[in-house]
Backbone as ProteinMPNN parsed JSONL, in Angstrom:
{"seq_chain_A": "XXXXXXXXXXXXXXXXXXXXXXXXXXXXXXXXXXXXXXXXXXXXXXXXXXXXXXXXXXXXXXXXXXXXXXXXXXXXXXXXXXXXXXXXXXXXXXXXXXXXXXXXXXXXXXXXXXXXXXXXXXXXXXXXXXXXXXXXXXXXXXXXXXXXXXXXXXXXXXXXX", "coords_chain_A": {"N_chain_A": [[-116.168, 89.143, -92.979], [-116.632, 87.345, -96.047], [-119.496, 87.357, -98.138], [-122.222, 84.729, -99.926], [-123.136, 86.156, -101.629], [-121.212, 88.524, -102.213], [-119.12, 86.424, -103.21], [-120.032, 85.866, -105.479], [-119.758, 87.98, -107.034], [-117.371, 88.621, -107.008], [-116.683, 86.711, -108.158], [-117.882, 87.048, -110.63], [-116.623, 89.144, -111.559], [-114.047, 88.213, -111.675], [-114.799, 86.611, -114.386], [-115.302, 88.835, -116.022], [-112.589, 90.269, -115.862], [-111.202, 88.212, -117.208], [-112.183, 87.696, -120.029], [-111.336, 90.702, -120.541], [-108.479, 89.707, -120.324], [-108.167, 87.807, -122.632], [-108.839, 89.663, -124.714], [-106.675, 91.179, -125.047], [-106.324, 93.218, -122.996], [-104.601, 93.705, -121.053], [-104.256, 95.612, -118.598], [-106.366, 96.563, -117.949], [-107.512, 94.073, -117.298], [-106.052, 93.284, -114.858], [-106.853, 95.342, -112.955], [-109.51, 94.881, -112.593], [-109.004, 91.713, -111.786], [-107.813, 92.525, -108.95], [-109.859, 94.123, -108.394], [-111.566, 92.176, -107.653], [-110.633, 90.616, -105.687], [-110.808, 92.619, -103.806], [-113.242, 92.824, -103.079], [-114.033, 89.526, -102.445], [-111.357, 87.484, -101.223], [-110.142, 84.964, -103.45], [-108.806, 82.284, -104.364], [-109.145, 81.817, -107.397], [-109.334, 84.241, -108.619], [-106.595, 85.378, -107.262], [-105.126, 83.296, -108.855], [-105.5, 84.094, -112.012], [-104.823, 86.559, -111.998], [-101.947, 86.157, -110.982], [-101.287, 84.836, -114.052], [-102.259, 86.827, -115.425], [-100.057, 88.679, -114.478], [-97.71, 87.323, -115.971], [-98.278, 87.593, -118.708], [-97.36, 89.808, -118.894], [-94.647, 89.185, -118.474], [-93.722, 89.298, -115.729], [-92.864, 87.166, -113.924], [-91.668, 86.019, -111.408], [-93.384, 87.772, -109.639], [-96.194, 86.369, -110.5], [-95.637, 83.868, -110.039], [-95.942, 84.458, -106.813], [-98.205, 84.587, -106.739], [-99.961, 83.099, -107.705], [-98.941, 81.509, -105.867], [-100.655, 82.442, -103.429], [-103.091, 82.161, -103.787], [-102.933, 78.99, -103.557], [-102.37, 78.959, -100.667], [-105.296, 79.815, -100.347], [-106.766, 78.398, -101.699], [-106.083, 75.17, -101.685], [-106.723, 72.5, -102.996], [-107.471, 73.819, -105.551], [-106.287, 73.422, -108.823], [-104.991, 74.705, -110.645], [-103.13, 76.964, -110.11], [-101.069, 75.206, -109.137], [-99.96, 74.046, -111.674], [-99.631, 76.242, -113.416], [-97.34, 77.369, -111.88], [-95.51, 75.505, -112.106], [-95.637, 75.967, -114.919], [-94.24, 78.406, -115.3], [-91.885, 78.292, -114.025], [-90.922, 76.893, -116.048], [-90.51, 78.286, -118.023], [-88.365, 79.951, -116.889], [-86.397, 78.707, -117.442], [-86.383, 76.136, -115.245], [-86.211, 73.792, -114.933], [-85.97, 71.061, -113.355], [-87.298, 72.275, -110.844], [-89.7, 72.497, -112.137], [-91.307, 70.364, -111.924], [-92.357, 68.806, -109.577], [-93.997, 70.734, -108.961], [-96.07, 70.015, -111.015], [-96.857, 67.711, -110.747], [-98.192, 68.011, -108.466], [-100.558, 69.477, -109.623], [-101.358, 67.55, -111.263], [-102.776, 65.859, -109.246], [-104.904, 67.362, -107.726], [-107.983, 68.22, -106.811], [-109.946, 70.038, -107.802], [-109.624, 71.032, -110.664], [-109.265, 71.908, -114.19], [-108.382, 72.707, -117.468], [-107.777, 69.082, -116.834], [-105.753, 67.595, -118.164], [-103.529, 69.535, -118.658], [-101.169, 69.537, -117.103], [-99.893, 66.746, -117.409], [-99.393, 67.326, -120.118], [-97.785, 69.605, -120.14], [-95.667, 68.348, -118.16], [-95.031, 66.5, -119.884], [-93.245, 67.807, -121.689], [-91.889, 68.713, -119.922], [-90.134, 66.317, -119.845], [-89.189, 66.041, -122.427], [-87.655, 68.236, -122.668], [-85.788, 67.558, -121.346], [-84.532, 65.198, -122.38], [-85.938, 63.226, -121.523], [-87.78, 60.781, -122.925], [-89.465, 58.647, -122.773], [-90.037, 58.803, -120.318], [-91.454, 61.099, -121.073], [-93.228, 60.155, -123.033], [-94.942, 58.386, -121.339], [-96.252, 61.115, -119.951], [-97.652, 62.215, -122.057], [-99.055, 60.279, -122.999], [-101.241, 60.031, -121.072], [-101.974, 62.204, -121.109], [-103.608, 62.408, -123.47], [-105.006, 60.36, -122.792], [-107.335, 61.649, -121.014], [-107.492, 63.804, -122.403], [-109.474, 63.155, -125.377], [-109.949, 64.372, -128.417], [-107.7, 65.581, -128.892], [-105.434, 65.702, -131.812], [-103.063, 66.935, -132.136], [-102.026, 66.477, -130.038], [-101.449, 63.307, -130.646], [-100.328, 63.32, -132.435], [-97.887, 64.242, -131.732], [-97.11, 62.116, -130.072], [-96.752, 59.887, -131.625], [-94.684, 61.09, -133.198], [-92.745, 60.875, -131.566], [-92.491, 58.407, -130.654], [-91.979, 57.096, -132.78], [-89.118, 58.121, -133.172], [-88.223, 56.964, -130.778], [-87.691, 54.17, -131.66]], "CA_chain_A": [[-116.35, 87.835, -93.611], [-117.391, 87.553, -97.242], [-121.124, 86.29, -98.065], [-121.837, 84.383, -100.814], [-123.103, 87.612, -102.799], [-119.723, 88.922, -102.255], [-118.469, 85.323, -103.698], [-120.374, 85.198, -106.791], [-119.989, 89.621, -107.342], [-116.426, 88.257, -107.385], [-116.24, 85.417, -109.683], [-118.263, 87.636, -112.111], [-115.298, 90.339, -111.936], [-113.113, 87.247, -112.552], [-114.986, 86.47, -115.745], [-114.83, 90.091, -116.663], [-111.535, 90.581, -116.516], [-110.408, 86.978, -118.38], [-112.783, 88.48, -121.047], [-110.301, 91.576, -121.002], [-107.005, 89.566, -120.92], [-108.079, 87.255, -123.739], [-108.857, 90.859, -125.84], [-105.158, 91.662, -125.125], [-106.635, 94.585, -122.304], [-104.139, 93.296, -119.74], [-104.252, 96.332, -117.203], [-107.797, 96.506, -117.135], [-108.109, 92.584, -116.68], [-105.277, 93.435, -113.642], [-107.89, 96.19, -112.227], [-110.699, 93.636, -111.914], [-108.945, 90.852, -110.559], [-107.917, 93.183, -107.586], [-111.294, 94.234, -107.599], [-112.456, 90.996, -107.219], [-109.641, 90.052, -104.444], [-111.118, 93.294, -103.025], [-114.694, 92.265, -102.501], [-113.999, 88.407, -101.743], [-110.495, 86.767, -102.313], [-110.734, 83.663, -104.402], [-107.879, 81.285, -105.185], [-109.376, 81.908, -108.943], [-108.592, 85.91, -108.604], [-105.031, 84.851, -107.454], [-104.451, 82.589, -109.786], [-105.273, 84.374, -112.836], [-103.923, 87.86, -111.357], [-100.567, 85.776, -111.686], [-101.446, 84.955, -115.319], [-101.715, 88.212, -116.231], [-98.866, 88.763, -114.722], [-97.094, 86.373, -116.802], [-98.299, 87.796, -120.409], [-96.229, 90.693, -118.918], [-93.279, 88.906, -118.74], [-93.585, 89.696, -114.412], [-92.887, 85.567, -113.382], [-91.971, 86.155, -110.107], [-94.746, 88.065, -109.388], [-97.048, 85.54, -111.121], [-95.608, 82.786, -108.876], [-96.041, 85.108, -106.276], [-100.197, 85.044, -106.572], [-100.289, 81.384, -107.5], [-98.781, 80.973, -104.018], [-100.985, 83.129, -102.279], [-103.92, 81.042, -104.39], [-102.871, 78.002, -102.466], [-103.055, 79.041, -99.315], [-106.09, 80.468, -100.18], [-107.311, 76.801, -101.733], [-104.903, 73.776, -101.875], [-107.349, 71.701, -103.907], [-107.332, 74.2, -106.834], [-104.972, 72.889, -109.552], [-104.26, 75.8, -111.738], [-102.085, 77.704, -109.43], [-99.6, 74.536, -109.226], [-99.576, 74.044, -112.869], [-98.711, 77.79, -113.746], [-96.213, 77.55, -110.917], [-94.554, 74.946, -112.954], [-95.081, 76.631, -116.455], [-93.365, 79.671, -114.991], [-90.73, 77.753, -113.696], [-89.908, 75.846, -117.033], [-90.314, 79.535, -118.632], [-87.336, 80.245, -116.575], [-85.927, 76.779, -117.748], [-85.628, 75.635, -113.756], [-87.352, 72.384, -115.317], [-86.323, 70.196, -112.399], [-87.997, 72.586, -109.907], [-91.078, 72.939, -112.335], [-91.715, 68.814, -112.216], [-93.292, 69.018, -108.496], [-95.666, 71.659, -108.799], [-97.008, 70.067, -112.181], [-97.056, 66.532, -110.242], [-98.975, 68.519, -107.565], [-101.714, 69.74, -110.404], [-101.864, 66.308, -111.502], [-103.12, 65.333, -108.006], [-105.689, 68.168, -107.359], [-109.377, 67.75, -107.072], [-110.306, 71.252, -108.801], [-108.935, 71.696, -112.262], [-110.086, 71.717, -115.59], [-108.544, 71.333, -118.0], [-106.936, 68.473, -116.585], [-104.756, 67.261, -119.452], [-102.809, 70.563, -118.935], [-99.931, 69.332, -116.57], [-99.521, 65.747, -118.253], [-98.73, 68.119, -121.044], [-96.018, 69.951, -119.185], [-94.382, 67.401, -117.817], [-94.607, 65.756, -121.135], [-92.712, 68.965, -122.036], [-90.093, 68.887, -118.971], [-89.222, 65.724, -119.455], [-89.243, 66.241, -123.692], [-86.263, 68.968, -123.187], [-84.418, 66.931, -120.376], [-84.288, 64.146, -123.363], [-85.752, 61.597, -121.176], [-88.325, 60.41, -123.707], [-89.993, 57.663, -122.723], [-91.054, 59.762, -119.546], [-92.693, 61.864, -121.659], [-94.394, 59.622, -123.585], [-95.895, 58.505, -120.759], [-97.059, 61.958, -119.441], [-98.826, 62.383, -122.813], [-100.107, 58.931, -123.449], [-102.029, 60.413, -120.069], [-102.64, 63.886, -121.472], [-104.031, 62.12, -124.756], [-106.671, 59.889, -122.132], [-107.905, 62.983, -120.91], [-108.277, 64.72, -123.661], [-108.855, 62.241, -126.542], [-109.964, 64.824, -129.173], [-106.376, 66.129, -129.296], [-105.078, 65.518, -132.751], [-101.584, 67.396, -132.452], [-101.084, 65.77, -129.19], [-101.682, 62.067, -131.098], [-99.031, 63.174, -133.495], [-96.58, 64.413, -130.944], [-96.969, 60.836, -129.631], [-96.149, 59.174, -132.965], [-93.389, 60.854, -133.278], [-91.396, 60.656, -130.119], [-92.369, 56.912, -130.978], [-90.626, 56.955, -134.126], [-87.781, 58.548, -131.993], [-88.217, 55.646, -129.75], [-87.762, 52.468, -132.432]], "C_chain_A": [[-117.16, 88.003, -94.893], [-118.092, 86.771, -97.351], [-120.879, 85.959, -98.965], [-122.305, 85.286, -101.877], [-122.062, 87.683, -102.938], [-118.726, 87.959, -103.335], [-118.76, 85.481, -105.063], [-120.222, 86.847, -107.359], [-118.185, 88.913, -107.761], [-115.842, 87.844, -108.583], [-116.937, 86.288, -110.811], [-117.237, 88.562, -112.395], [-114.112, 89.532, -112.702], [-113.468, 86.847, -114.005], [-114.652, 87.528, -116.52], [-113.173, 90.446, -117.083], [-110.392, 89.412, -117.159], [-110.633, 87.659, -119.482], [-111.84, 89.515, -121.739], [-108.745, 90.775, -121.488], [-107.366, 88.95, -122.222], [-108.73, 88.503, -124.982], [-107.337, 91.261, -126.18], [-105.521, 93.048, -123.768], [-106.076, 93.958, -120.842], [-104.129, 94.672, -118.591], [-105.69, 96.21, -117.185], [-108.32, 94.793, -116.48], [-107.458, 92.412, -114.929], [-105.98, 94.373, -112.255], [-108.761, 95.211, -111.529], [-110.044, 92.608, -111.285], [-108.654, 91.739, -109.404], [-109.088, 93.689, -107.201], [-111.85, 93.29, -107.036], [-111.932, 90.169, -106.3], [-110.173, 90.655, -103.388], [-112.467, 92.468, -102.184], [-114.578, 90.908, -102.165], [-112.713, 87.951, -102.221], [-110.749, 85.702, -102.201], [-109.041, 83.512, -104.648], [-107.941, 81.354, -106.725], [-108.764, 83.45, -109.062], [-107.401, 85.473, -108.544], [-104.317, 84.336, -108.496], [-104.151, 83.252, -111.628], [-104.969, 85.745, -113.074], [-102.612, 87.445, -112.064], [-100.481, 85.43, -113.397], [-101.796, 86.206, -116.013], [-100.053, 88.665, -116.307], [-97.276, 88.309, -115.901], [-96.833, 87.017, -118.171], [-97.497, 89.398, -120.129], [-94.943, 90.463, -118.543], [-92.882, 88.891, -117.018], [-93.693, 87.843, -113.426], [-92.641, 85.636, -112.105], [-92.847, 86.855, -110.002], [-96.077, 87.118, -109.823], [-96.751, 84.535, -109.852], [-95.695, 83.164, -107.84], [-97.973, 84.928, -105.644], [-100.484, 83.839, -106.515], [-99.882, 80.599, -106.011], [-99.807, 81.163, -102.868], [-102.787, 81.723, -102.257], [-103.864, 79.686, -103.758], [-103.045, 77.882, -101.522], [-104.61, 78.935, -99.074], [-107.577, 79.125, -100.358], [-106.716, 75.781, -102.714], [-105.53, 72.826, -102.922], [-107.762, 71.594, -105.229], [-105.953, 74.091, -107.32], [-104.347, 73.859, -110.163], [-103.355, 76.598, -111.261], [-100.945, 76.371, -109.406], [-99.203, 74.331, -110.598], [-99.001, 75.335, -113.522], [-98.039, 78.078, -112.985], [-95.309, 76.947, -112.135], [-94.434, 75.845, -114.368], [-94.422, 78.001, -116.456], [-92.237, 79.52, -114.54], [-90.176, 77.212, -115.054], [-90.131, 77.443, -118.263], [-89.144, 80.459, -118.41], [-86.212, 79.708, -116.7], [-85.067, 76.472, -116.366], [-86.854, 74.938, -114.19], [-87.398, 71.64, -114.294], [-87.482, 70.983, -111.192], [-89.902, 72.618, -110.213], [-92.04, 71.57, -111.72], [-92.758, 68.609, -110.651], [-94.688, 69.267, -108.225], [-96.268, 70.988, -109.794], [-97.413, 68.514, -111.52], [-98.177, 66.99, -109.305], [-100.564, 68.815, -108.414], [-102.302, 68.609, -110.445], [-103.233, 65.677, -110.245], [-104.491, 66.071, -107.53], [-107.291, 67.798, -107.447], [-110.228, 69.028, -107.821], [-109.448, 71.163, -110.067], [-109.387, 71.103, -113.384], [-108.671, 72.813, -116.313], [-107.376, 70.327, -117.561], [-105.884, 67.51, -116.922], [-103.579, 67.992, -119.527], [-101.401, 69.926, -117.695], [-99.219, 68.259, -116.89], [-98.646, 66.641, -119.619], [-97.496, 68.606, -120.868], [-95.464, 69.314, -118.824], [-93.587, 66.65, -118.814], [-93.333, 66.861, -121.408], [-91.615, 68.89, -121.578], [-89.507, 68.196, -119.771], [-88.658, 65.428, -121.559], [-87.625, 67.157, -123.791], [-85.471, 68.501, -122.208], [-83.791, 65.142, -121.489], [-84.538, 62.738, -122.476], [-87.73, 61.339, -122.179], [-89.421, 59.33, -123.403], [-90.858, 57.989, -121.209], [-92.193, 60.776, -119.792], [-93.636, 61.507, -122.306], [-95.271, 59.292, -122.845], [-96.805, 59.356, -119.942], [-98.403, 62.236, -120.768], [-99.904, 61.316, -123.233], [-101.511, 59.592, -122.291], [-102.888, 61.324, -120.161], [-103.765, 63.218, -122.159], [-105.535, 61.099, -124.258], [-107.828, 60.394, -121.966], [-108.561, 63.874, -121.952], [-107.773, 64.161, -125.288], [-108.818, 62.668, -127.854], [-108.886, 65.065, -129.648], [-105.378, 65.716, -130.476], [-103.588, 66.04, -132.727], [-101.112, 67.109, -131.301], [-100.98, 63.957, -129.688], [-100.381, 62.348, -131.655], [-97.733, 63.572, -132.763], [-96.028, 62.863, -130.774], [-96.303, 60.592, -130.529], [-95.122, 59.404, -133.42], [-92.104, 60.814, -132.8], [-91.771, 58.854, -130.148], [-91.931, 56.572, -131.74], [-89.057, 56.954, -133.347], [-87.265, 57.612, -131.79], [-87.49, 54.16, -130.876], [-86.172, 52.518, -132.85]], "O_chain_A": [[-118.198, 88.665, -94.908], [-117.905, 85.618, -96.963], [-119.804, 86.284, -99.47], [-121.846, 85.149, -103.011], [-121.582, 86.961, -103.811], [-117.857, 88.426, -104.071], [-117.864, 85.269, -105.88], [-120.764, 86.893, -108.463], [-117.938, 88.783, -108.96], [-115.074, 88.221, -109.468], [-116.475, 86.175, -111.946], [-116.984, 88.762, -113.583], [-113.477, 89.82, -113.717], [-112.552, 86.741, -114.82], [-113.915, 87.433, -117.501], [-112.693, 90.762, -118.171], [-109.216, 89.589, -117.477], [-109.709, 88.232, -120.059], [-111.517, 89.485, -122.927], [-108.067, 91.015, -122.487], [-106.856, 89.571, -123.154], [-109.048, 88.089, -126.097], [-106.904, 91.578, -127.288], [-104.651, 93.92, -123.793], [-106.747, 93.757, -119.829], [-103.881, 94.241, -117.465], [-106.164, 95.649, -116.197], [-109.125, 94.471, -115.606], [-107.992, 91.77, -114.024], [-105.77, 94.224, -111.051], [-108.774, 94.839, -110.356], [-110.407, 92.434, -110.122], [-109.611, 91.634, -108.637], [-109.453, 93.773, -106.028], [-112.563, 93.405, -106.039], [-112.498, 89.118, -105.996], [-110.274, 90.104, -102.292], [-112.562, 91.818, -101.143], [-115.259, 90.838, -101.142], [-112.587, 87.896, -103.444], [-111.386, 85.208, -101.271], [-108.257, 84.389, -105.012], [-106.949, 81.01, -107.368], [-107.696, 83.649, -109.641], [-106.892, 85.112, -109.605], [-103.245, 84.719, -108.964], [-103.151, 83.058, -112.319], [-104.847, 86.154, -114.228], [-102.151, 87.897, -113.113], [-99.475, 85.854, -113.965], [-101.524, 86.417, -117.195], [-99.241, 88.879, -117.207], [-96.284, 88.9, -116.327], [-95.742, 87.078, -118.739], [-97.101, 90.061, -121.088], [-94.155, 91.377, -118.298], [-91.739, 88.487, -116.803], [-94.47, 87.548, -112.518], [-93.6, 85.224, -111.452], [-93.667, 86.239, -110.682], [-97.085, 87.412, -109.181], [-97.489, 84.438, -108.871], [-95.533, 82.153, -107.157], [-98.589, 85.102, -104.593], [-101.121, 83.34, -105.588], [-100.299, 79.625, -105.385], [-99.929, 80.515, -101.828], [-103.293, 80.966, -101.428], [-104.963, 79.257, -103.406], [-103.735, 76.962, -101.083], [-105.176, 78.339, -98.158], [-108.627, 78.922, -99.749], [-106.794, 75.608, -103.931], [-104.747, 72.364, -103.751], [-108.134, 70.652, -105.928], [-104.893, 74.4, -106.776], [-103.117, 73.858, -110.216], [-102.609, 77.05, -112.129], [-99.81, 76.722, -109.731], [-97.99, 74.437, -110.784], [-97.92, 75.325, -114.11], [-97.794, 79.283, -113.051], [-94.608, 77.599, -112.909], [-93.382, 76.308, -114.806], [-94.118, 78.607, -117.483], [-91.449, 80.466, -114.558], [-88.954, 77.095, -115.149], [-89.735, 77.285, -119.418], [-88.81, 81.383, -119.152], [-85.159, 80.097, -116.195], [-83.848, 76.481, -116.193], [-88.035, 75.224, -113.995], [-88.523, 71.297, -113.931], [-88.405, 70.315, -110.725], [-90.868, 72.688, -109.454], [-93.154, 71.674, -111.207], [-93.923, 68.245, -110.805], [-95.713, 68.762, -107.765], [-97.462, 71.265, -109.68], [-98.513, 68.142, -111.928], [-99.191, 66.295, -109.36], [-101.608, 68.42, -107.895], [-103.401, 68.375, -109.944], [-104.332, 65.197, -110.521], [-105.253, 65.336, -106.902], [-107.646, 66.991, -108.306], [-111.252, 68.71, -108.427], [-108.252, 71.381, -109.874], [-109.824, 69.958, -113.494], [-108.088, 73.605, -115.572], [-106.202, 70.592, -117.822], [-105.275, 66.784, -116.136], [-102.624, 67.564, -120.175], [-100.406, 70.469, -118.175], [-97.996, 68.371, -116.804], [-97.46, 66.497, -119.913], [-96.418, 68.193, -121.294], [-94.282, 69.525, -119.096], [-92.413, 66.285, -118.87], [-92.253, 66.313, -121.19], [-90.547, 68.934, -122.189], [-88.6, 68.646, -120.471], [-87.774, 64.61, -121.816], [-86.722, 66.935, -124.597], [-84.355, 69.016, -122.132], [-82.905, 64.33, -121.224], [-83.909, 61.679, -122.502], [-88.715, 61.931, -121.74], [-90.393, 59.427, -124.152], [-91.992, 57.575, -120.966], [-93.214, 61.138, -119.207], [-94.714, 62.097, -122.379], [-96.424, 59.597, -123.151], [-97.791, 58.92, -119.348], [-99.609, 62.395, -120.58], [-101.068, 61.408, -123.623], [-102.665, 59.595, -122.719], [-104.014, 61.462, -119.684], [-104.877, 63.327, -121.641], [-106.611, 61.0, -124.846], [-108.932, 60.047, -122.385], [-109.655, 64.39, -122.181], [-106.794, 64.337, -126.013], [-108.13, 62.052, -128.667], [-108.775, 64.864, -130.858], [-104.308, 65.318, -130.015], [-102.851, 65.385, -133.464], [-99.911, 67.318, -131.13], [-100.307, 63.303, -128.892], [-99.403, 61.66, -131.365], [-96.631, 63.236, -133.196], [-94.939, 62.437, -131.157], [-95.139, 60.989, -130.49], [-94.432, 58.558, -133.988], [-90.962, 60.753, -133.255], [-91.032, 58.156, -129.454], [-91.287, 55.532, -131.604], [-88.234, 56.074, -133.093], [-86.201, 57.204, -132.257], [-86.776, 53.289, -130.379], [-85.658, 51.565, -133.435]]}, "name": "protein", "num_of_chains": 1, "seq": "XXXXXXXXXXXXXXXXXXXXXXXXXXXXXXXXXXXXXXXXXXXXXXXXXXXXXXXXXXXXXXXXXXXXXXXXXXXXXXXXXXXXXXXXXXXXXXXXXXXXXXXXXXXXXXXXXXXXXXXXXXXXXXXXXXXXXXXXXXXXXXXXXXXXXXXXXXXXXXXXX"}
């Protein structure tokens, strides 16, 4: 059974190796999260295990970790939202719309603007429009700073008239 040393020896491996992917040092960021699955697994290890995966092009395998991440804890959002953005990366948009409805719903996730976005997205290349406006009008609540999501708006409202 892992203590909460173990927990927090973890999550610091998880910082470490974000640190690496956002350098571009994707195998070593792939080292540490398994290190850090080793010593305690975390739904956060999982999840961004599969996001490595991803920036190597390895989507099943990515959706693969984000699954395991669920089991591991249902209440973290980021594993259903990079389910979906790996699904509409495969363009199986209807299947992505679920999992990103599922993010929506979650009581962990930050940033939580990020699946309003995607859906905005699905439903942006399924040409239903007025669905998407309202995923971003949602995004754009959330996160009101967002200047190039304001102007998306404006002009799928042009669209609209």
């Amino acid at each position: 059974m892992a203590t909460q040393q173990d927990y927090h020896k973890a999550m610091e491996l998880v910082k470490r190796a974000m640190d690496h992917q956002m350098a571009g040092e994707l195998e070593e960021s792939i080292r540490l999260y398994k290190e850090s699955i080793a010593v305690c697994p975390t739904a956060d290890a999982y999840t961004y295990l599969g996001w490595a995966y991803s920036y190597q092009g390895k989507l099943d395998d990515a959706i693969a970790q984000c699954e395991i991440a669920i089991q591991i804890d249902p209440e973290f959002g980021n594993p259903y939202n990079d389910i979906g953005v790996y699904l509409m990366q495969q363009q199986q948009l209807d299947e992505a719309v679920p999992w990103l409805e599922k993010a929506k719903k979650a009581k962990r996730y930050e940033p939580r603007h990020f699946p309003y976005l995607n859906l905005g997205r699905v439903y942006v290349a399924k040409g239903m429009l007025q669905k998407a406006l309202e995923e971003f009008h949602a995004a754009l609540r959330l996160d009101p700073g967002n200047a190039d999501l304001a102007q998306t708006i404006e002009q799928l409202e042009t669209k609209l008239q």
